[in-house]
C-alpha positions in Angstrom: 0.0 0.0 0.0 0.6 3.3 0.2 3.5 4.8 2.2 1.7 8.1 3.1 -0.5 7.3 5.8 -4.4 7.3 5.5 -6.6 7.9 8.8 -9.9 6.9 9.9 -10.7 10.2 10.6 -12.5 9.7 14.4 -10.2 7.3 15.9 -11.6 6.2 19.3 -8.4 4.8 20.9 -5.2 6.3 21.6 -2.3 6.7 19.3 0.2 4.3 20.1 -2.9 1.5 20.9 -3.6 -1.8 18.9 -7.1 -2.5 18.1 -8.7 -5.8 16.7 -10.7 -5.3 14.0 -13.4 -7.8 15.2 -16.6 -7.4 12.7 -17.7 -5.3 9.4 -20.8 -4.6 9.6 -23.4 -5.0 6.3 -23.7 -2.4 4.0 -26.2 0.5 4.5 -27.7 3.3 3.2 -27.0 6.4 5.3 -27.0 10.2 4.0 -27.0 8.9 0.0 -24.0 6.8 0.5 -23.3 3.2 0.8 -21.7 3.0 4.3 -19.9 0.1 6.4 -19.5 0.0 10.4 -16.2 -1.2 10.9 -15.6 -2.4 15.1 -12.4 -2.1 16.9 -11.6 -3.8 19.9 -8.4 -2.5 22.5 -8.2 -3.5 26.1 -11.9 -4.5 26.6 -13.7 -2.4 25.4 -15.2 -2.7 21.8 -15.8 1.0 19.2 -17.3 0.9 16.0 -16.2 3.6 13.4 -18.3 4.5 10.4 -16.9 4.6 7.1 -17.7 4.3 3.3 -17.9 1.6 1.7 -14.9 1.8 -0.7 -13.1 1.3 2.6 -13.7 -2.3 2.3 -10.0 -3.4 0.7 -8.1 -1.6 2.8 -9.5 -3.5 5.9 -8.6 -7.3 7.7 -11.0 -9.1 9.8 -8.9 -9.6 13.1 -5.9 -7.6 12.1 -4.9 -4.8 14.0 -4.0 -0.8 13.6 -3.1 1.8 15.2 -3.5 5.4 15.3 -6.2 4.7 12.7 -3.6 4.0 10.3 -5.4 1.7 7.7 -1.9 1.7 5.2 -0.7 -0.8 8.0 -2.1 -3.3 9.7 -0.4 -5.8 12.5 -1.8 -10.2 11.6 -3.1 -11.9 14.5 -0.3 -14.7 15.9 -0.9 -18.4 14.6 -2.1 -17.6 10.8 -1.3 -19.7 8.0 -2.0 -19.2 4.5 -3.4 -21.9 2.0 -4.1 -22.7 -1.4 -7.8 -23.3 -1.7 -9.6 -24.6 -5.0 -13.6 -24.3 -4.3 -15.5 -26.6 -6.9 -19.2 -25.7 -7.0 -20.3 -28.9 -5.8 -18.1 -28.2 -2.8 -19.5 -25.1 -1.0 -22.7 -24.8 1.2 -24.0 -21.3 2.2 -24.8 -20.2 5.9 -26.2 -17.5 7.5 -26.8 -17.3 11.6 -27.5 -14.2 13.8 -25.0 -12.5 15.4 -24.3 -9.8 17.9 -20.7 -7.8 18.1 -18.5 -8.5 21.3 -18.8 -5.8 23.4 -21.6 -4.4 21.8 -25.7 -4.5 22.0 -25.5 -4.3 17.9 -27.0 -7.2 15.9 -26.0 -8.2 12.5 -26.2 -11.3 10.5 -23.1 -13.4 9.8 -23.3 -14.7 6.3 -20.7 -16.8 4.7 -19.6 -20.2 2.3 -18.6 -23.8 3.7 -15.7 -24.9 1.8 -14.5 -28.9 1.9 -10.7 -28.9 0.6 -10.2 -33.0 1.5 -10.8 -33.7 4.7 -10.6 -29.5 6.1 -13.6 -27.4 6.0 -13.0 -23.3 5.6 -15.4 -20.6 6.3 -14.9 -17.9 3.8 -17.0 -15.1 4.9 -19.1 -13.3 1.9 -17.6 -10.0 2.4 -14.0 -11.6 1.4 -15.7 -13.0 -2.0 -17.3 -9.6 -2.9 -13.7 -7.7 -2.5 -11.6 -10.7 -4.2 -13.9 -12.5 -6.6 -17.0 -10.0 -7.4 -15.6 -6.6 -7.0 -12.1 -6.5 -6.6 -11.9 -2.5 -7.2 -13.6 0.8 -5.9 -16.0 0.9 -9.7 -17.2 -2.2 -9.0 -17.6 -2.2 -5.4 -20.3 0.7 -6.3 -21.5 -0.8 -9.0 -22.4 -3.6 -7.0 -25.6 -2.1 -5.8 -26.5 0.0 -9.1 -29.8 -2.5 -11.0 -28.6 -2.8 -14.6 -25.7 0.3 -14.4 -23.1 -1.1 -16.8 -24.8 0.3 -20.2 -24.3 4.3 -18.3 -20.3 3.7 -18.1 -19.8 1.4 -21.6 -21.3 -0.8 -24.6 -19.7 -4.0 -25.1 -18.8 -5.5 -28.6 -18.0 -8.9 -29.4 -16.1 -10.2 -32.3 -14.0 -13.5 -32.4 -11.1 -13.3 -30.3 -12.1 -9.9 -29.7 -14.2 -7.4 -26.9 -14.3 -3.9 -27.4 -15.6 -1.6 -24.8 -16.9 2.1 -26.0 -16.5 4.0 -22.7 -19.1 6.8 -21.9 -17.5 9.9 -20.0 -19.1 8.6 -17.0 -16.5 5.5 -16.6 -13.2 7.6 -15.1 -10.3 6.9 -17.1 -7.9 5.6 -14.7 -10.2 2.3 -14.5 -8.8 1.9 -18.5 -6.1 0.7 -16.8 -4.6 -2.6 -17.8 -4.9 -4.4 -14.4 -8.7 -2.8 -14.2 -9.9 -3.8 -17.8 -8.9 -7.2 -17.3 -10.9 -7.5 -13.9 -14.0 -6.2 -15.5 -13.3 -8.1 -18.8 -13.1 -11.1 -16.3 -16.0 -10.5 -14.4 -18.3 -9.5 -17.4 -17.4 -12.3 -20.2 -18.0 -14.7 -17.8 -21.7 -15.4 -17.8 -22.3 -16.7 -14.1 -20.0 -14.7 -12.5 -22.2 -11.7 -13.9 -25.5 -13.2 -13.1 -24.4 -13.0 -9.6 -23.3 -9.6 -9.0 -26.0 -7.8 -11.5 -28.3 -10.3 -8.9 -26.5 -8.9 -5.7 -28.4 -4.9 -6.7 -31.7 -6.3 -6.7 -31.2 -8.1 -3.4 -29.7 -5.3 -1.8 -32.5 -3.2 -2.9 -35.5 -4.7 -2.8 -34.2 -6.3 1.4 -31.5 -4.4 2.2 -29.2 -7.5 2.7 -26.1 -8.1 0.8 -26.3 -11.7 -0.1 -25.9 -14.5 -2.9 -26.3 -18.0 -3.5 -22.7 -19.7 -5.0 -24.1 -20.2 -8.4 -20.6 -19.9 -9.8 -20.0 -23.0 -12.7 -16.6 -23.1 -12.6 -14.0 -23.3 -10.2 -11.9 -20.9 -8.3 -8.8 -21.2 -7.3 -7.9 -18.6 -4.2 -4.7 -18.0 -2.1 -6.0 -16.9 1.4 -4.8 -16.0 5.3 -6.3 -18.3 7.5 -7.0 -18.7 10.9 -6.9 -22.1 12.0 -9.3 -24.2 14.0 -9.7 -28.3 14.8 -11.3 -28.5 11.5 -10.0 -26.2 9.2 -10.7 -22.5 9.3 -11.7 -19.3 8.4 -10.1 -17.3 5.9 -9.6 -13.4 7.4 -8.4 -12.4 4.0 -7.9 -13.6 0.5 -4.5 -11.9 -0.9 -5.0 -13.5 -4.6 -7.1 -15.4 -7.0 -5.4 -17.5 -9.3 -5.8 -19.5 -12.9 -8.2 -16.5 -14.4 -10.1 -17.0 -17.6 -10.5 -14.1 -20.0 -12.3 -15.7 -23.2 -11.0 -13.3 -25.7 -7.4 -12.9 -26.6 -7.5 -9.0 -27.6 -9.0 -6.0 -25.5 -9.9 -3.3 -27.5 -11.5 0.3 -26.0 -12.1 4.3 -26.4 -12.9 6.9 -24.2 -13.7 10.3 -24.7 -10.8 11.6 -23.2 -7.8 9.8 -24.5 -6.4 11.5 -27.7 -3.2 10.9 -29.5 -0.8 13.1 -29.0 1.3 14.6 -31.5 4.6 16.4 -30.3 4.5 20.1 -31.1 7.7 22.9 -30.1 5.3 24.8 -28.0 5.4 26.1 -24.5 3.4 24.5 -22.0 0.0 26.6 -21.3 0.2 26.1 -18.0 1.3 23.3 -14.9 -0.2 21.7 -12.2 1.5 22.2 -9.0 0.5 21.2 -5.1 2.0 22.2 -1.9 3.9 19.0 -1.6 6.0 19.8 -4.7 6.9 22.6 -3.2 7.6 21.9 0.3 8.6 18.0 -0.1 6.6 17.4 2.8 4.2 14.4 2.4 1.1 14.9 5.1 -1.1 12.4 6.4 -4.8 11.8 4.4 -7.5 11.4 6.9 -10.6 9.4 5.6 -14.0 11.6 6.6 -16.9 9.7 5.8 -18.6 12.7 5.7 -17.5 13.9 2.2 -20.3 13.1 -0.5 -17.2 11.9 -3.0 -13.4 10.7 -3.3 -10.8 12.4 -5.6 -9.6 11.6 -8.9 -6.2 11.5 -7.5 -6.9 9.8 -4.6 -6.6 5.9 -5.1 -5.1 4.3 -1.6 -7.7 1.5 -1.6 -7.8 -0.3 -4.2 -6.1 -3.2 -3.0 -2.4 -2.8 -3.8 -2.3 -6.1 -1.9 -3.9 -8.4 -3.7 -3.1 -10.2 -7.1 -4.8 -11.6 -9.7 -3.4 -13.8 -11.8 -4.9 -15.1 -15.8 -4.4 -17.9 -17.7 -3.6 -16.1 -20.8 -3.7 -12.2 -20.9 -5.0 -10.5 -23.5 -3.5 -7.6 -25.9 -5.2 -4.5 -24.8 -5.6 -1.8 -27.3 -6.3 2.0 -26.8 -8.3 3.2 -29.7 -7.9 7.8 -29.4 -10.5 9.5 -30.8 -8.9 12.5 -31.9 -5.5 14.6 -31.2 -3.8 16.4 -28.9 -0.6 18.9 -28.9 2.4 17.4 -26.4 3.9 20.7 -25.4 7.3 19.4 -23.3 8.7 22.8 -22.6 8.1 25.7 -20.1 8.7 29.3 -20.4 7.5 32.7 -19.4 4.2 32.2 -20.1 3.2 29.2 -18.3 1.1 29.3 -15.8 1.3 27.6 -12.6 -1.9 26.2 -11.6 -2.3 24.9 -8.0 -4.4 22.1 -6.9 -6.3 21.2 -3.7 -4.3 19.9 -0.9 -6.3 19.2 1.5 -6.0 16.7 3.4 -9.0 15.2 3.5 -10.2 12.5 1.6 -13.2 9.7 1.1 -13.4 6.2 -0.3 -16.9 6.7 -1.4 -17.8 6.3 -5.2 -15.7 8.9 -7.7 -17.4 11.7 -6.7 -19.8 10.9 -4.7 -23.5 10.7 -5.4 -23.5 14.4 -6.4 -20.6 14.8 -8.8 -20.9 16.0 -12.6 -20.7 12.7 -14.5 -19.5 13.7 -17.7 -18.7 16.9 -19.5 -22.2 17.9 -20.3 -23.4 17.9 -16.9 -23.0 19.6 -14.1 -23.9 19.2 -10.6 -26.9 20.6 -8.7 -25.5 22.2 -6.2 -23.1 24.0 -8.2 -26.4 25.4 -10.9 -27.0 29.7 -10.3 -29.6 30.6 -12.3 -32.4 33.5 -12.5 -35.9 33.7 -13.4 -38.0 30.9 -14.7 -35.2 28.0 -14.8 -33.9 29.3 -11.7 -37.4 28.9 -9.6 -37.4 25.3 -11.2 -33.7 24.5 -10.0 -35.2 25.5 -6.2 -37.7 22.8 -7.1 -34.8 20.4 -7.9 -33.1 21.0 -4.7 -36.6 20.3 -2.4 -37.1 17.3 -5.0 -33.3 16.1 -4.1 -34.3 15.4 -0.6 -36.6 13.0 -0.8 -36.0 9.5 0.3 -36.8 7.9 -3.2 -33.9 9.7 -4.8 -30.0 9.1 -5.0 -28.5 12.3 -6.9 -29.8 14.7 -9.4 -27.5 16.3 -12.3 -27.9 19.3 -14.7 -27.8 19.7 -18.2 -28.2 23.1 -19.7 -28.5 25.0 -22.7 -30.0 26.9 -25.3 -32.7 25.4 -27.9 -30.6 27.2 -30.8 -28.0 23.7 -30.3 -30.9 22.2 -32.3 -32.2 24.6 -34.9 -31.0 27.6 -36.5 -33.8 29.1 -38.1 -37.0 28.4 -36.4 -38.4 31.4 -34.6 -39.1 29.7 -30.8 -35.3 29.4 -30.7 -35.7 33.2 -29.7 -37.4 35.0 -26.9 -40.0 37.8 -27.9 -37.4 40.2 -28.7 -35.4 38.5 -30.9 -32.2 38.7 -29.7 -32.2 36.5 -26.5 -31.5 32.4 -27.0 -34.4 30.4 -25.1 -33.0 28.4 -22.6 -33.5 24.7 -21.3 -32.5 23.1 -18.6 -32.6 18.9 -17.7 -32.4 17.3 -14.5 -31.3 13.8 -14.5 -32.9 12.5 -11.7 -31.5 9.0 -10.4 -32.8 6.5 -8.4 -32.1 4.1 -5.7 -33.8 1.4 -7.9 -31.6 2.0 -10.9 -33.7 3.7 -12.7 -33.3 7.1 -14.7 -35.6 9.6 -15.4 -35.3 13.2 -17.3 -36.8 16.2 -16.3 -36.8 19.0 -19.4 -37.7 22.8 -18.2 -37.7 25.4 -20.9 -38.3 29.1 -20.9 -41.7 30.1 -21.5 -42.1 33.8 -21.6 -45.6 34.1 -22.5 -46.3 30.7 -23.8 -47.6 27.9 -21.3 -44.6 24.8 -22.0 -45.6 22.6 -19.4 -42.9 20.7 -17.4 -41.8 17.0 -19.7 -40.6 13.6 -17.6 -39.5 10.9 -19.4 -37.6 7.4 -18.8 -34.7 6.8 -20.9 -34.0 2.7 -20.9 -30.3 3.1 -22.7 -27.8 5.9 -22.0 -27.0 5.4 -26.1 -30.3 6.5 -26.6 -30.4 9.2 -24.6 -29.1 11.8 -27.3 -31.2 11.2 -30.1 -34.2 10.9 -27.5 -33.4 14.8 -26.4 -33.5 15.7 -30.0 -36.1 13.9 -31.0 -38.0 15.8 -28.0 -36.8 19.4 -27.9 -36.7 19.6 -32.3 -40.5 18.3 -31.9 -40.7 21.1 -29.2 -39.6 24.0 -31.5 -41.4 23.1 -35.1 -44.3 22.7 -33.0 -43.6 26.1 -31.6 -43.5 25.8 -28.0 -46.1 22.5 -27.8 -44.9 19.3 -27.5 -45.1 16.9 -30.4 -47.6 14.0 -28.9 -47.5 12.3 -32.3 -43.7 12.4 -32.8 -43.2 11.3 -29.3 -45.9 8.3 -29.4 -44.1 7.4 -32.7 -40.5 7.0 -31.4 -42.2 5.3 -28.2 -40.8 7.8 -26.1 -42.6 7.0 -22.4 -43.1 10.2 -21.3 -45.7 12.8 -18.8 -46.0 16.0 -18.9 -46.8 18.1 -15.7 -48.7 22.2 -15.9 -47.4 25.2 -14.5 -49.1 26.7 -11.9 -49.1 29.2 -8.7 -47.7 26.1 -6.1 -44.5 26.9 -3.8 -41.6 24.7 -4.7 -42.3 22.5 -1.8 -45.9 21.2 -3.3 -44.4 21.4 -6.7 -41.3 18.9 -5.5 -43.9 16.8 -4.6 -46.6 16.3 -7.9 -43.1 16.4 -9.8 -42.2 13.2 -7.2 -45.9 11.3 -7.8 -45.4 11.9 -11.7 -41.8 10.2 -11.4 -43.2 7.0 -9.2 -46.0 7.1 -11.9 -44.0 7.0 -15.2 -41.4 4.5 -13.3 -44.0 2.0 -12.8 -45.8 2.4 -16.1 -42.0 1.7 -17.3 -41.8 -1.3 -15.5 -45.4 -3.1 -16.9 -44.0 -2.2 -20.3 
């Protein structure tokens, strides 16, 4: 791991004290984030510390740490570690109640029986989500998103080949090789896919992270184990072995690689932080109370754990246009300087309430006047409710789709109409669009509509907002009935934002169910 420390930011024991890790709690929702309790145990007496969820690889069931120091952790004595092949004929799945040592706090223990010969091995579930099922920070998140995959890529098959089209949403450092080959892994193997797009709907129709072992093949796992009189139980797996990618060439864009193409220009400007200056390298504390983690920030993502393929595959970068490499500096550079501060969170790439993507921004961020300003107060009551996971802004001006039609205008002329879409997502998975456009005098009423594919999502909005302006400010019922756009459409009228937050809320729940009987 990392050599700078990271810190659990409240720390209940002292500095130079060791504390157990004794239990992870299940996941849970709390404050729009997927969070853990993770419970320490020093001298008798038994804490529990909340943190995020992408916390999860950085952390070893009866290991212990101190200072809150989670780069460094300190193996219980009398651990050996094993080689452990599990055939799927050869597991058996328990769950029993359980309550925490030291504590009044319930949980549930769920984990697999595995026979090796005559030794039998608990392998606790939370071990084979972090190695097998998500064995990185995108899919850890992933992990409880229904059907997310087609936001972040489209897959392409071709003999001997896969090629992934990455939206702007999938962050590029997960184009890395030892990345692409995990999710390669996990998503060209048909039941090992089954069970994690499975593990969503579990988690979100009960609130329990669980699976059955309905894996067809077998893996092979190297593993720290705690021994017992009849086998053990693994406290951490630190590989997984004899991997099989089916393809023998990787092949992917995203939209921000480029090609670059040397040029003898000065560099516009650098990035710079403190530390470059200073050479001092501080401590990061982890503050579950961030709503996202930084692009540059990647301690956990288990720097400790290999995985190992049969045959790897060629991976090929496909750019999609080109860039200038200016390698020089002069005068007229300018020194940018970057945030420094120290704290940091494992939650998902920016949190719940990041821009994903160029086009969008993020709610919180949105100052606008007049009409689309009163409807971005309505977003922000709407963002509250308990039904809804993050909402994102798009905005713009109705002349990106026409240059000539007269609506395109205001009354005088001169001014561009504006339009502004929320992109409201929910717990369940599901997506739905909320279009607001200036009306001046005319009476646009308010459009929601459910997207199924983020490829169609485009050609949807033009389909929608060209209807708009031939039809000159009403939408076009036939067009959209045509292109079996599922939409509602909700009327202006004198309502605060509070009551309007809530018809806009009943019209979402309505279209999302209509969605589903279709």
């Amino acid at each position: 791991m990392s050599e700078q420390p990271v810190k659990l930011q409240h720390w209940p024991f002292n500095k130079e004290e060791q504390a157990q890790l004794i239990w992870i709690s299940s996941p849970f929702w709390h404050e729009k984030k997927i969070m853990i309790y993770v419970y320490f145990r020093a001298n008798g007496k038994t804490e529990k510390v909340l943190a995020d969820w992408g916390t999860l690889p950085a952390l070893a069931i009866q290991h212990y740490y101190m200072g809150g120091d989670i780069t460094k952790s300190i193996p219980p004595q009398g651990i050996n570690e094993i080689e452990l092949t599990i055939y799927p004929n050869s597991v058996s799945t328990h769950e029993r109640n359980w309550q925490v040592q030291g504590t009044n706090d319930k949980d549930v223990s769920r984990s697999f029986g595995v026979k090796q010969g005559n030794k039998y091995y608990t392998l606790p579930v939370i071990e084979v989500v972090r190695s097998i099922l998500a064995p990185n920070r995108f899919l850890l998140y992933r992990l409880f998103e229904m059907n997310s995959f087609p936001q972040y890529f489209i897959e392409n098959y071709y003999p001997d080949k896969i090629h992934l089209d990455f939206s702007s949403l999938y962050n590029i450092k997960y184009t890395k090789t030892t990345f692409l080959y995990q999710l390669v892994w996990l998503i060209t193997n048909r039941d090992l896919r089954n069970v994690f797009e499975n593990v969503a709907y579990t988690f979100n129709q009960k609130g329990t992270l669980k699976f059955d072992w309905s894996f067809t093949n077998s893996i092979t796992i190297r593993a720290i184990v705690k021994p017992n009189a009849i086998g053990g139980t693994v406290l951490r797996v630190i590989s997984v072995k004899n991997k099989q990618i089916p393809y023998k060439e990787i092949t992917y864009e995203h939209p921000e690689i480029a090609q670059s193409t040397k040029a003898n220009e000065p560099k516009k400007y650098t990035l710079q932080t403190k530390k470059n200056l200073t050479g001092q390298q501080d401590e990061i504390i982890l503050d579950e109370e961030i709503k996202g983690t930084t692009d540059d920030f990647d301690v956990i993502e288990m720097d400790n754990q290999m995985h190992e393929y049969i045959e790897m595959p060629k991976v090929t970068k496909i750019p999609r246009r080109t860039n200038k490499k200016r390698e020089f500096e002069n005068e007229n550079t300018k020194k940018r300087f970057i945030n420094t501060d120290s704290k940091r969170s494992t939650a998902d790439v920016g949190g719940n309430q990041v821009a994903r993507g160029l086009e969008q921004q993020s709610l919180i961020d949105i100052q606008i006047e007049g009409e689309l300003g009163e409807f971005i107060k309505v977003m922000r009551v709407l963002q509250d409710f308990p039904e809804l996971q993050s909402i994102n802004i798009i905005q713009g001006s109705l002349k990106e789709f026409s240059d000539t039609k007269r609506f395109v205008y205001l009354s005088d002329g001169l001014m561009e109409r504006k339009y502004v879409i929320a992109e409201v997502r929910l717990f369940s998975g599901k997506v739905v669009n909320v279009i607001e456009v200036e009306r001046e005098e005319k009476a646009i009423s308010t459009f929601i509509y459910f997207s199924n594919r983020l490829e169609d999502k485009l050609y949807e909005l033009n389909v929608i907002l060209k209807g708009l302006i031939d039809n000159n400010g009403v939408w076009d019922k036939a067009q959209l009935s045509y292109k079996r756009i599922n939409y509602l459409t909700l009327r202006h009228g004198k309502k605060q934002k509070n009551h309007r937050a809530k018809l806009l809320e009943r019209k979402i729940e309505e279209l999302s169910r209509v969605c589903v009987l279709n």
